[in-house]
C-alpha positions in Angstrom: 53.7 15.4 67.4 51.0 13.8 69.9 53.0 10.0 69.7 50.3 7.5 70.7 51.3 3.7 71.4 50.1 2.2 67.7 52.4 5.3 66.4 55.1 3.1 68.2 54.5 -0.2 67.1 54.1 1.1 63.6 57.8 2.5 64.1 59.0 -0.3 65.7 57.3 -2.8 62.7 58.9 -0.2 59.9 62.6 -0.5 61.2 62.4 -4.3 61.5 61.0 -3.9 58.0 63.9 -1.7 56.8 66.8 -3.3 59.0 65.4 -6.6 57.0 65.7 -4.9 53.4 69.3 -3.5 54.5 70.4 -7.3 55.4 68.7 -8.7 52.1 70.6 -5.9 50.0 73.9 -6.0 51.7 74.4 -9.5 52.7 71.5 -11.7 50.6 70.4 -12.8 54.1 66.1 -12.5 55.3 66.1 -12.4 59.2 62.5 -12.5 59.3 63.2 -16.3 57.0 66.1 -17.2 59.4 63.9 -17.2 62.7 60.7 -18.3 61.3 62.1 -20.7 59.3 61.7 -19.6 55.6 60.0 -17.3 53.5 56.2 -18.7 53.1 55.8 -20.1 57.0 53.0 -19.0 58.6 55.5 -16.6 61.1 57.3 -14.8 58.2 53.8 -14.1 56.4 52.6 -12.4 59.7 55.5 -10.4 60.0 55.8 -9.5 56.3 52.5 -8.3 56.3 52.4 -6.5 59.7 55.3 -4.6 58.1 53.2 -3.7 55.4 50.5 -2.7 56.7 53.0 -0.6 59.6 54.3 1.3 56.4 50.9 1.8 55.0 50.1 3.2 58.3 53.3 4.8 58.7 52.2 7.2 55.6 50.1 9.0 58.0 53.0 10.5 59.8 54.1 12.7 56.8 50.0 14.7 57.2 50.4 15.1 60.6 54.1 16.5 60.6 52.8 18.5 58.1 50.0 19.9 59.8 52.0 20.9 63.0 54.6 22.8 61.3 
């Protein structure tokens, strides 16, 4: 797979996303809220939704896998 540097940051943004989700799950405790300072600053909004658009982006990877094998 021909990994270029947004394929990285998109990476990067879904395991924050998912390390997040495991520490909500497991332990009822937002990281992203913790060092931002809550759930509906300004901070955690950006990061919530660079997360989600990461993942939207990240859907890509399963075509391009797809089309090298």
């Amino acid at each position: 797979m021909n990994t270029k540097p947004v394929d990285i940051i998109a990476l990067t943004l879904i395991i924050i996303g998912a390390i997040n989700w495991g520490l909500i799950g497991f332990f009822r405790f937002d990281l992203v809220a913790a060092i931002f300072g809550g759930m509906d600053t300004a901070g955690s909004r950006i990061v919530y939704a660079l997360v989600g658009l990461a993942a939207l982006y990240g859907l890509t990877f399963f075509n391009r896998i797809r089309n090298e094998v």
